[in-house]
C-alpha positions in Angstrom: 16.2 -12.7 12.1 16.5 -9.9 9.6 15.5 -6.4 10.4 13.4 -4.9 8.0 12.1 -1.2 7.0 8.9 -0.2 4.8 8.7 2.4 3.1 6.4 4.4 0.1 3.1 4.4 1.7 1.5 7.7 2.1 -2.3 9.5 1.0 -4.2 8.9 -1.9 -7.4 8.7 -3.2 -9.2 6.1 -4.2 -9.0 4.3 -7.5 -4.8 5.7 -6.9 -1.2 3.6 -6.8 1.2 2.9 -4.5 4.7 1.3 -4.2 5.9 0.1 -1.4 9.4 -1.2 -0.5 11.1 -3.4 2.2 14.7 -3.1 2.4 16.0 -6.2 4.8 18.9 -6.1 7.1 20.4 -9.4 5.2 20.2 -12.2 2.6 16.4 -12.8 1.6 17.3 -15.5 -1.4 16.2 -18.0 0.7 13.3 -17.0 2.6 9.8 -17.1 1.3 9.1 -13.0 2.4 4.8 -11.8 2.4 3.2 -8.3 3.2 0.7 -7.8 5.8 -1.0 -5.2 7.1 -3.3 -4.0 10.3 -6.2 -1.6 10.1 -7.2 0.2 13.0 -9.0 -2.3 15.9 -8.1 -5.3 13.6 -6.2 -8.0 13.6 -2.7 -8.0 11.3 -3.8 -9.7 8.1 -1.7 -11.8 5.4 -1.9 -9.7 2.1 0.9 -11.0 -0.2 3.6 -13.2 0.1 6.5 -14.4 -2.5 8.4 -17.7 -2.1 12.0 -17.1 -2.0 12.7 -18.1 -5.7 10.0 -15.7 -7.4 8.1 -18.5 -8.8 4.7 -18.5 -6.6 3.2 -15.3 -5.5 -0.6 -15.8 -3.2 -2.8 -12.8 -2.3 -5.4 -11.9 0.1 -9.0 -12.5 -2.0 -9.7 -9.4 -2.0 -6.6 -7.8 -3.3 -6.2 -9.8 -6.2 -6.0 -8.6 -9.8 -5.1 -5.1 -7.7 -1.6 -5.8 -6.1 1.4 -7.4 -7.3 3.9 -8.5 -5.0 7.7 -9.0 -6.1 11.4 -9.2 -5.0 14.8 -8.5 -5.6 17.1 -10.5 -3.8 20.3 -9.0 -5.1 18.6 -5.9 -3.5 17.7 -7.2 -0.2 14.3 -5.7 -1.4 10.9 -6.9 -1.7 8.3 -4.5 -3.3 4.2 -4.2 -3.1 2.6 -2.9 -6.2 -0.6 -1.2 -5.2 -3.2 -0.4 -8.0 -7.3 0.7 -7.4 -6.7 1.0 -3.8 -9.9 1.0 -2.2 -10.5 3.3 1.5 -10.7 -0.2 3.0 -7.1 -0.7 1.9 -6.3 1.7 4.9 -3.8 0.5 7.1 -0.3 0.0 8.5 1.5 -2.4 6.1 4.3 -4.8 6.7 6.5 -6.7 5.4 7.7 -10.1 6.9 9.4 -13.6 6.7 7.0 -15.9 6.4 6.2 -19.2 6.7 3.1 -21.7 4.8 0.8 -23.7 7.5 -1.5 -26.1 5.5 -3.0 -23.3 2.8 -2.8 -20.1 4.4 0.8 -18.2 5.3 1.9 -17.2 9.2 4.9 -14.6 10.0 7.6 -16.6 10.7 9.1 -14.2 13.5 7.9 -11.2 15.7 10.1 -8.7 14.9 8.2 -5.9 12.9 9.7 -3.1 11.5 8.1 0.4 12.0 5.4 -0.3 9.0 4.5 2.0 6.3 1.3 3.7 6.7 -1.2 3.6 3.5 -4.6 5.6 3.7 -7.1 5.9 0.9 -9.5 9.0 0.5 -12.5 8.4 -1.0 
């Protein structure tokens, strides 16, 4: 299992951008690798995921057109464009291995990193 760390998120206002970064422990070029985040008293929630050669990206409904995932495997790095965050974007974000069950995309493993923390003013 790899051991990942987030990084970039911060404060913004609404309508703002955002980077984020996960830096893994090891060799992503083969492993399809997805954001998620968790929102205070909510479940974690599938936001992005990339498959492990670049070639399909999927997004949670209501992040499309806003967020662009995308990855560097010579890096170890996979990255989470943020644009028009909304306040509802508020949460801890994640980034994971992850794995596709019928049409909809699971963390693979249980090991979460420390999260990055993202909250939007509005």
């Amino acid at each position: 299992q790899l051991q990942l760390v987030e990084s970039g998120g911060g404060l913004v206002q609404a309508g703002g951008s955002l980077r984020l970064s996960c830096a893994a422990s090891g060799s992503i070029a083969f492993r399809h690798m997805a954001w998620f985040r968790q929102a205070p008293g909510k479940e974690r929630e599938f936001v992005a995921v990339v498959t492990n050669n670049g070639n399909i990206a999927d997004y949670l409904d209501s992040v499309k057109g806003r967020f662009t995932i995308s990855r560097d495997n010579t890096k170890k790095a996979v990255y989470l464009q943020m644009n028009s965050l909304k306040p509802e974007d508020t949460a801890l974000y994640y980034c994971q291995e992850t794995t596709r069950v019928g049409s909809n995309w699971f963390p693979k493993y249980n090991n979460w990193g420390q999260g990055t923390q993202v909250t939007v003013s509005s």
